[in-house]
MARKOL-301904 format. One record per residue (C-alpha): residue number from 1; residue in one letter; x, y, z negated. Coordinates in nm, 3 decimals, always signed. Layout:
pt resi:NUM resn:A x:X y:Y z:Z
...
***
This chain:
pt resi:1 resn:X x:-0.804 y:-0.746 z:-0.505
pt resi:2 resn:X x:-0.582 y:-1.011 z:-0.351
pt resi:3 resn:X x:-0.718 y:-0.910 z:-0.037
pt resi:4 resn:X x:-0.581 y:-0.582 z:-0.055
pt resi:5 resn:X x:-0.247 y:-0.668 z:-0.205
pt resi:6 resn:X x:-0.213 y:-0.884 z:+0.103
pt resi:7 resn:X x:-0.296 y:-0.579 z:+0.332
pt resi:8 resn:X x:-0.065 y:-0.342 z:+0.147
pt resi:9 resn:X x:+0.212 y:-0.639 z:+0.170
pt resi:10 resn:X x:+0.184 y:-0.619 z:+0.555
pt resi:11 resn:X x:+0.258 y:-0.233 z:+0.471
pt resi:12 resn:X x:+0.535 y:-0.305 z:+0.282
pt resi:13 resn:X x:+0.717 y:-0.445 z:+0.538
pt resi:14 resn:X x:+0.617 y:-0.184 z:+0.790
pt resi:15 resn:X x:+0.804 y:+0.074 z:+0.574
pt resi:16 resn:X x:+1.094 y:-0.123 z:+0.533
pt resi:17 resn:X x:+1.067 y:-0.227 z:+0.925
pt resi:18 resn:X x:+1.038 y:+0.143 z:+0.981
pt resi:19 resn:X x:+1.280 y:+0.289 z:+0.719
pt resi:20 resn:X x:+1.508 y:+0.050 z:+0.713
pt resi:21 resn:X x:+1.497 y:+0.045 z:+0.303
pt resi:22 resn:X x:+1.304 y:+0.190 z:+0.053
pt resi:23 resn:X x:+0.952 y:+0.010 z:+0.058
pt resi:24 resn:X x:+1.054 y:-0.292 z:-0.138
pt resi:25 resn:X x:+1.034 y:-0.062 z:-0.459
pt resi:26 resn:X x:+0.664 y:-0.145 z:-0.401
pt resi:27 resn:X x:+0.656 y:-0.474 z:-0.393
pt resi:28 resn:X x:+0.633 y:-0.510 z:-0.778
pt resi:29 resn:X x:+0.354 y:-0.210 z:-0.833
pt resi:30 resn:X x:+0.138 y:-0.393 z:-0.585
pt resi:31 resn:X x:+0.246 y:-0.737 z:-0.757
pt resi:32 resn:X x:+0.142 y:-0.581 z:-1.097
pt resi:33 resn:X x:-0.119 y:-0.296 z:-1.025
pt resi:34 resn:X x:-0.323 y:-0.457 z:-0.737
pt resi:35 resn:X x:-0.309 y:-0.808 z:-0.726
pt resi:36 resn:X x:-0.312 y:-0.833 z:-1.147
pt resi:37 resn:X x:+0.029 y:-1.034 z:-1.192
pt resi:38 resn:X x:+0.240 y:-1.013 z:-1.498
pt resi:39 resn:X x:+0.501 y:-0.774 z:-1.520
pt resi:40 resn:X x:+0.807 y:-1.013 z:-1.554
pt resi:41 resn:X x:+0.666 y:-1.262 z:-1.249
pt resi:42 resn:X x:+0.600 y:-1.015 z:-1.061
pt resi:43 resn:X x:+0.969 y:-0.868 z:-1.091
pt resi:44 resn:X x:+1.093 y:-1.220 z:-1.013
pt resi:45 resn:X x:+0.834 y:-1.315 z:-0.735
pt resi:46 resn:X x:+0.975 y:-0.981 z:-0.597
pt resi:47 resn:X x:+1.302 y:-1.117 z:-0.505
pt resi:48 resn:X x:+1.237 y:-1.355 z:-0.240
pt resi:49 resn:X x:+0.945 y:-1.106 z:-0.056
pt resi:50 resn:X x:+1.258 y:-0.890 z:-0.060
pt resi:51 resn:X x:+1.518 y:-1.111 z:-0.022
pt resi:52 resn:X x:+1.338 y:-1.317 z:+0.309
pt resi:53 resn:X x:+1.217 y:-0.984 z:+0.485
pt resi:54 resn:X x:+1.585 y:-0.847 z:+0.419
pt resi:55 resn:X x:+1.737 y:-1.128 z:+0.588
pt resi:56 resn:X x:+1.487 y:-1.152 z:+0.913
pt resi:57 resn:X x:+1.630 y:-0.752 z:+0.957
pt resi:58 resn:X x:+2.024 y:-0.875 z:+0.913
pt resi:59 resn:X x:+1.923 y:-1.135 z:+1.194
pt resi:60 resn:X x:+1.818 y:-0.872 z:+1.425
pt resi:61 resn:X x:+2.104 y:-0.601 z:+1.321
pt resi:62 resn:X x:+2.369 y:-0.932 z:+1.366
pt resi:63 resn:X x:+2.254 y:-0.958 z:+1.715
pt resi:64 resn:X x:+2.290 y:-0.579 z:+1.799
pt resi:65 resn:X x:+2.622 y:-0.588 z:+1.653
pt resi:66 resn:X x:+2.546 y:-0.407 z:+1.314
pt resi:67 resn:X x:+2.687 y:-0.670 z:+1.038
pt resi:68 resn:X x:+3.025 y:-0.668 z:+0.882
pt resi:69 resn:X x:+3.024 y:-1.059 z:+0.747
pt resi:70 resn:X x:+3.331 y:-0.997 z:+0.605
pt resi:71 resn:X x:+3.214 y:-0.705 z:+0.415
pt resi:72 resn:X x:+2.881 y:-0.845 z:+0.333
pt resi:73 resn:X x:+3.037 y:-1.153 z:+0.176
pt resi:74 resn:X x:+3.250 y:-0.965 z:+0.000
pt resi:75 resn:X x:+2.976 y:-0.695 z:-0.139
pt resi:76 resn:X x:+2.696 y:-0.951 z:-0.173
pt resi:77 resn:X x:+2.922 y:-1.270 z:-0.361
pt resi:78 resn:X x:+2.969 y:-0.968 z:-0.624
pt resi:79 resn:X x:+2.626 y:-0.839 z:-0.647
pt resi:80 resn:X x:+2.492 y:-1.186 z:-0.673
pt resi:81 resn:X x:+2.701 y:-1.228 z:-0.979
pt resi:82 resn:X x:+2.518 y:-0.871 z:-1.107
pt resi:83 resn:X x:+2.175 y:-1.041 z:-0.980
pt resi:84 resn:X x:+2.206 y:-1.331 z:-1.162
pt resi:85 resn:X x:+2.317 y:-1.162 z:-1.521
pt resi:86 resn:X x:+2.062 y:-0.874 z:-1.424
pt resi:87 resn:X x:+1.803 y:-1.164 z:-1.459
pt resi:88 resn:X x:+1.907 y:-1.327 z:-1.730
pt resi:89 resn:X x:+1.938 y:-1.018 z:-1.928
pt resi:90 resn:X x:+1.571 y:-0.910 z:-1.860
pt resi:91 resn:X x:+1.460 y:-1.182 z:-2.086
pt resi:92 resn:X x:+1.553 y:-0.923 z:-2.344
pt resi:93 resn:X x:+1.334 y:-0.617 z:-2.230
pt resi:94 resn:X x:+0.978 y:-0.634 z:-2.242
pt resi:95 resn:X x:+0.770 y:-0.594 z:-1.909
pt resi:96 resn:X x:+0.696 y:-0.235 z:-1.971
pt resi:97 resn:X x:+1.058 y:-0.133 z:-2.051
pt resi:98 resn:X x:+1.153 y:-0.343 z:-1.679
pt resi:99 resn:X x:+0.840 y:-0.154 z:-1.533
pt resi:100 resn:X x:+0.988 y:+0.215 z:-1.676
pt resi:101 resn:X x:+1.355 y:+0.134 z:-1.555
pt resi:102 resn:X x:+1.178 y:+0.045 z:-1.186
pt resi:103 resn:X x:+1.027 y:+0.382 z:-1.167
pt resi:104 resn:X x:+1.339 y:+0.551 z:-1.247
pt resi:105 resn:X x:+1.501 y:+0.372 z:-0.960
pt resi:106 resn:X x:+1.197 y:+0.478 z:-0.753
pt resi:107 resn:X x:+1.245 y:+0.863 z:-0.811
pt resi:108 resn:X x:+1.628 y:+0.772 z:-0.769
pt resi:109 resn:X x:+1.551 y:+0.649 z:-0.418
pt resi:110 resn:X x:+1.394 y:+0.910 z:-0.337
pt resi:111 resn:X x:+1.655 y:+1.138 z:-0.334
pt resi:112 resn:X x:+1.856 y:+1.075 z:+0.027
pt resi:113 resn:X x:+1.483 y:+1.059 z:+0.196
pt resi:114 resn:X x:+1.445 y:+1.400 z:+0.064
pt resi:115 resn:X x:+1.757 y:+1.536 z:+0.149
pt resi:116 resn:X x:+1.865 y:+1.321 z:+0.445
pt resi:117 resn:X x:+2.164 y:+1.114 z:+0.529
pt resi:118 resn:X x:+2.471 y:+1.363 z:+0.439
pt resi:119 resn:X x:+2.724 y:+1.054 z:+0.435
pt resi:120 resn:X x:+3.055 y:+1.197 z:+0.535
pt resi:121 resn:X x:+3.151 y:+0.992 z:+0.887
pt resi:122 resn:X x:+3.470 y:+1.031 z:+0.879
pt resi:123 resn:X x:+3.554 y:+0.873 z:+0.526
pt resi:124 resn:X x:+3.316 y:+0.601 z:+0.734
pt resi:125 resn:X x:+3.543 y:+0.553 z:+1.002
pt resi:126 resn:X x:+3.846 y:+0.510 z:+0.775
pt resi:127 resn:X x:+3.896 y:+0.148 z:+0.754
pt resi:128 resn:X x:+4.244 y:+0.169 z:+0.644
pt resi:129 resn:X x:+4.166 y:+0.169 z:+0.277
pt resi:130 resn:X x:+3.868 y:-0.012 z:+0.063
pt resi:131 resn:X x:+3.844 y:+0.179 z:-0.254
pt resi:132 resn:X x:+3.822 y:-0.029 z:-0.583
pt resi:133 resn:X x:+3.523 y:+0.081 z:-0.710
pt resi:134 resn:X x:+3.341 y:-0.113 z:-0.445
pt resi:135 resn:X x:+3.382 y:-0.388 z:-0.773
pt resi:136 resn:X x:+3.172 y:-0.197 z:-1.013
pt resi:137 resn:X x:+2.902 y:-0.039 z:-0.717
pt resi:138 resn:X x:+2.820 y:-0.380 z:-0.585
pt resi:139 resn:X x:+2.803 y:-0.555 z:-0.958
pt resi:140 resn:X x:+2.552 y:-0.210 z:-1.034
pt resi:141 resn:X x:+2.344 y:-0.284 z:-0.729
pt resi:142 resn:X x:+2.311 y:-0.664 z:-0.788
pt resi:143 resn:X x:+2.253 y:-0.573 z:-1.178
pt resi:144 resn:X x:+1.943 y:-0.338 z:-1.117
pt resi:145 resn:X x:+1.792 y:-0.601 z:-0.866
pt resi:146 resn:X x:+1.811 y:-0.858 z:-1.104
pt resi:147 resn:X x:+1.670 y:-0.650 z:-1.360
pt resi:148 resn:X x:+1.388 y:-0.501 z:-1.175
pt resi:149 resn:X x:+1.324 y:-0.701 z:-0.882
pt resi:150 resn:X x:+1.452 y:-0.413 z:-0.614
pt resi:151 resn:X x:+1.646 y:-0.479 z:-0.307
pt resi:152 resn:X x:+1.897 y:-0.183 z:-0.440
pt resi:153 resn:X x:+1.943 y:-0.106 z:-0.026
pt resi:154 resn:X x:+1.937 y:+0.312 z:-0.145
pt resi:155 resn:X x:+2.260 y:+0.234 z:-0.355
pt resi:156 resn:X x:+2.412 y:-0.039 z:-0.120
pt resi:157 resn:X x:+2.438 y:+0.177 z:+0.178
pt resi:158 resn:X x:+2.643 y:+0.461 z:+0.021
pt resi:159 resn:X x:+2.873 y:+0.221 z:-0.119
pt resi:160 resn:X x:+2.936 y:+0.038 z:+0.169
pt resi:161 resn:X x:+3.022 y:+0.405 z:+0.389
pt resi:162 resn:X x:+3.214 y:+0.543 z:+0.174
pt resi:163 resn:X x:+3.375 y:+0.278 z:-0.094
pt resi:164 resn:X x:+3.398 y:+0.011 z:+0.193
pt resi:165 resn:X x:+3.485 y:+0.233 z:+0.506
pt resi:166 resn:X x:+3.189 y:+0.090 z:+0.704
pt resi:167 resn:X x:+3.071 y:+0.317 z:+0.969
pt resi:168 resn:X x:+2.632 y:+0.412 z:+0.890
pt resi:169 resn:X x:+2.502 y:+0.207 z:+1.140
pt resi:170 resn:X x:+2.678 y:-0.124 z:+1.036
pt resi:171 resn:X x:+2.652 y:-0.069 z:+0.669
pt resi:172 resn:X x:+2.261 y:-0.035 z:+0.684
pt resi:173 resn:X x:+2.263 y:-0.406 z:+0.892
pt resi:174 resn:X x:+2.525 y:-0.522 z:+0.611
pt resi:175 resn:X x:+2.331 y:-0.422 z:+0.314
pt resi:176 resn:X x:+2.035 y:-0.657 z:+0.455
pt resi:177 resn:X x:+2.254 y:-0.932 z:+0.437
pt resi:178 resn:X x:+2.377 y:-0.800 z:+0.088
pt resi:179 resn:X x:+2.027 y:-0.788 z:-0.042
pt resi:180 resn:X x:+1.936 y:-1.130 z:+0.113
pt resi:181 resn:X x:+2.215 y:-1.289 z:-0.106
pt resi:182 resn:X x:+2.165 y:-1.075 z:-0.448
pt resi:183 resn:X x:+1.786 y:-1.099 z:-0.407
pt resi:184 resn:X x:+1.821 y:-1.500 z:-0.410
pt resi:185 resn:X x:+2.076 y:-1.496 z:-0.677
pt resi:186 resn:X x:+1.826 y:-1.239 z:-0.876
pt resi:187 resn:X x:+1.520 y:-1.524 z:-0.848
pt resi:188 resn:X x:+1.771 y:-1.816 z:-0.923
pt resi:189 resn:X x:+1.800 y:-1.620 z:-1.290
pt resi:190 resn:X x:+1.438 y:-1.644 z:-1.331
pt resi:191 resn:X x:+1.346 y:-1.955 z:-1.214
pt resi:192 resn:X x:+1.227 y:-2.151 z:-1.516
pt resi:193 resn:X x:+1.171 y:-1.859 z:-1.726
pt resi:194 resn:X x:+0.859 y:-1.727 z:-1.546
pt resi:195 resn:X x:+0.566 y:-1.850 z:-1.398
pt resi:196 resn:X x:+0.532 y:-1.834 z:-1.013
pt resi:197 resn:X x:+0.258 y:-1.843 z:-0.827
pt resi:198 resn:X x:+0.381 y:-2.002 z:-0.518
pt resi:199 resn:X x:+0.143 y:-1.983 z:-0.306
pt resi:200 resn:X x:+0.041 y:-1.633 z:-0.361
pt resi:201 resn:X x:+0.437 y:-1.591 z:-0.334
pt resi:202 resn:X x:+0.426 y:-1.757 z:+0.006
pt resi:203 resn:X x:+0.142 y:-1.560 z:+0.114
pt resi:204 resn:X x:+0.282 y:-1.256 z:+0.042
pt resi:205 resn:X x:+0.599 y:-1.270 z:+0.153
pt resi:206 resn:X x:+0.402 y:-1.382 z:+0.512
pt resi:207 resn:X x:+0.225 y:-1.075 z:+0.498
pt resi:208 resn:X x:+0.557 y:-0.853 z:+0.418
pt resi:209 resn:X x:+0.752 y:-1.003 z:+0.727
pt resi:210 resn:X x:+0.479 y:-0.982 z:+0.982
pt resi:211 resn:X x:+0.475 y:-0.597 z:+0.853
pt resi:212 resn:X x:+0.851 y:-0.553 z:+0.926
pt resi:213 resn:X x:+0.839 y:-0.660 z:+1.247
pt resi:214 resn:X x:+0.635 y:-0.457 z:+1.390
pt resi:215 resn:X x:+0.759 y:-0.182 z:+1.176
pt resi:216 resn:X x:+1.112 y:-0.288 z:+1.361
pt resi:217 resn:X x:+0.897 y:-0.259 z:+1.697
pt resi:218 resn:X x:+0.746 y:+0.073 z:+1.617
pt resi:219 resn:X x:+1.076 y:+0.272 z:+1.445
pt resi:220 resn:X x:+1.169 y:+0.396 z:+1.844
pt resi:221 resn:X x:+0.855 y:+0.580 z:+1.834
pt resi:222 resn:X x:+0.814 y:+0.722 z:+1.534
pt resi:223 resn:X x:+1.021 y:+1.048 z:+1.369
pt resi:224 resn:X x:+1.248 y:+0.901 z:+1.114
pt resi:225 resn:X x:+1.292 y:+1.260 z:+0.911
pt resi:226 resn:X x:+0.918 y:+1.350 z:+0.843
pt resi:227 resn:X x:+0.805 y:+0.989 z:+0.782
pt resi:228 resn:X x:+1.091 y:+0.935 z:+0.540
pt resi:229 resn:X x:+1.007 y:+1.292 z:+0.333
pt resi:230 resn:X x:+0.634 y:+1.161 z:+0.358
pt resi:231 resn:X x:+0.696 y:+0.844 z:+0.250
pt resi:232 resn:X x:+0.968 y:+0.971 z:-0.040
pt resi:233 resn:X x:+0.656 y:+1.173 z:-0.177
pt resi:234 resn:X x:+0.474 y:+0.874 z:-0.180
pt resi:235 resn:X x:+0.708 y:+0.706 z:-0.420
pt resi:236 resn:X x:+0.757 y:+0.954 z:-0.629
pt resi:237 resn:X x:+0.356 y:+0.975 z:-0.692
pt resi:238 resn:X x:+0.357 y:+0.603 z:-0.723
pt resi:239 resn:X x:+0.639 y:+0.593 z:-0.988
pt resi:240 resn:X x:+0.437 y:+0.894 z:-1.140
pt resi:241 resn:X x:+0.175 y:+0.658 z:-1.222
pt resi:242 resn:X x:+0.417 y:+0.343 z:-1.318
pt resi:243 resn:X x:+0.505 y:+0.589 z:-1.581
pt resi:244 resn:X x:+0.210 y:+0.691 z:-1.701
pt resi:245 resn:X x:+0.081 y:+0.332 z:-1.714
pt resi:246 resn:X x:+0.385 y:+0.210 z:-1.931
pt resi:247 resn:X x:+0.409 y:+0.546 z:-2.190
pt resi:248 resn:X x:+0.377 y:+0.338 z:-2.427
pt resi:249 resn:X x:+0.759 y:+0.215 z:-2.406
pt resi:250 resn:X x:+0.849 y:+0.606 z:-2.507
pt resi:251 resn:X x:+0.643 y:+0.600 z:-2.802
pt resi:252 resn:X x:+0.740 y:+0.317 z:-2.935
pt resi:253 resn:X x:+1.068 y:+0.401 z:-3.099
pt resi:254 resn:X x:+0.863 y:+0.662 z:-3.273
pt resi:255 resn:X x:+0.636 y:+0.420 z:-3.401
pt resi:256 resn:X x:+0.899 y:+0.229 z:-3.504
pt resi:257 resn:X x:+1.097 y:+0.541 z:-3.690
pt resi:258 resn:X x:+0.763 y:+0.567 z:-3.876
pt resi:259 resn:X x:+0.688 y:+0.242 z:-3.968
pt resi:260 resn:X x:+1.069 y:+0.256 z:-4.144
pt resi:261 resn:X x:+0.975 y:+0.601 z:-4.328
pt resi:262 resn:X x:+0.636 y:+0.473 z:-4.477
pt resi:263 resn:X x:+0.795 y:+0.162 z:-4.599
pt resi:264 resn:X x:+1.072 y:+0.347 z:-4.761
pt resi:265 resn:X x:+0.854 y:+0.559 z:-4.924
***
């Protein structure tokens, strides 16, 4: 099956090449599902596919102009501070609870491919004022990568347009450079707690970057609307069956409640 996780890593990075964000939710899935990793290293070996693909985009969106540095530094120092907690406290969960919480932020990303990109522009274009609850948005996006090894670009965006004024095309070069910095802060709280496989790591994260740039070279050609609503139904069948594989996590507490009421008895 490695094989095939290699292939679907090269399409990986197509949809993120193509999207722009959105197809590193199935980097772990494939980690997990395909290839036959563990659930906890394949959340952390997640991190650097993400992190390295993320930054080759922010080098190409830095050229053209699309990267607030200022911003980014700003945004990403704070979400690397959520990464690296996010990690550390996912030594408490178990792999299927980190697996459930993933799929919830699958369906959750889902939701602006559906609907589209409704992001007032104007409150974009106001630079004059950066709202304080850019604080707790970037420490929640560098918190859920570090807990479920996801790039977080869905949330990052938004925040950035309307909490940091940054005008749509900028903030979606920006949040690459955000998710460069969290995602390596994310796999610095899990180094020496997991096992990697490095060179299935290495391999993988070869095959993800080749993907994304011709997914970079291709997004001219290709509609944008219908391949995001395709690929939005995608995820939400994938994190369908994420569920279903980890159900167990939903009865346990049950089990649990159970176990407490025969003993007392």
């Amino acid at each position: 099956m490695l094989t095939l996780g290699l292939v679907l890593a090269v399409g990986i990075g197509l949809s993120l090449g193509l999207l722009g964000g959105g197809g590193s939710v199935l980097t772990v899935p494939v980690l997990v599902y395909v290839v036959g990793v563990a659930a906890k290293p394949a959340i952390a070996m997640s991190l650097p596919v993400v992190g390295v693909t993320s930054l080759i985009g922010a080098t190409i969106h830095w050229r053209l102009g699309n990267v607030q540095l200022r911003t980014a530094a700003l945004f990403g120092v704070l979400a690397m501070i959520g990464a690296y907690v996010g990690a550390r406290l996912a030594g408490l969960l178990t792999g299927g609870v980190q697996l459930t919480l993933l799929s919830v932020a699958m369906l959750a990303a889902t939701v602006p491919m559906l609907r589209g990109s409704r992001i007032d522009s104007r409150a974009a274009n106001d630079t004059s004022v950066l709202s304080p609850m850019i604080v707790p948005a970037a420490l929640a996006v560098g918190l859920l990568t570090g807990l479920v090894g996801i790039g977080g670009g869905f949330l990052a965006v938004p925040a950035l347009v309307l909490l940091a004024r940054v005008p749509m095309r900028q903030a979606v070069g920006t949040s690459l450079v955000v998710i460069a910095m969290n995602s390596a802060s994310g796999f610095a709280g899990y180094v020496g707690t997991v096992s990697i496989d490095w060179g299935l790591l290495a391999a993988f994260t070869a095959c993800a970057v080749s993907g994304a740039l011709g997914g970079v070279l291709l997004s001219r050609y290709v509609p944008q609307a219908a391949l995001k609503r395709a690929f939005a139904v995608f995820l939400i069948a994938t994190s369908g069956f994420v569920l279903y594989k980890n159900r167990a996590v939903f009865s346990a507490p049950a089990t649990r409640v159970a176990r407490v009421s025969a003993t007392a008895r």
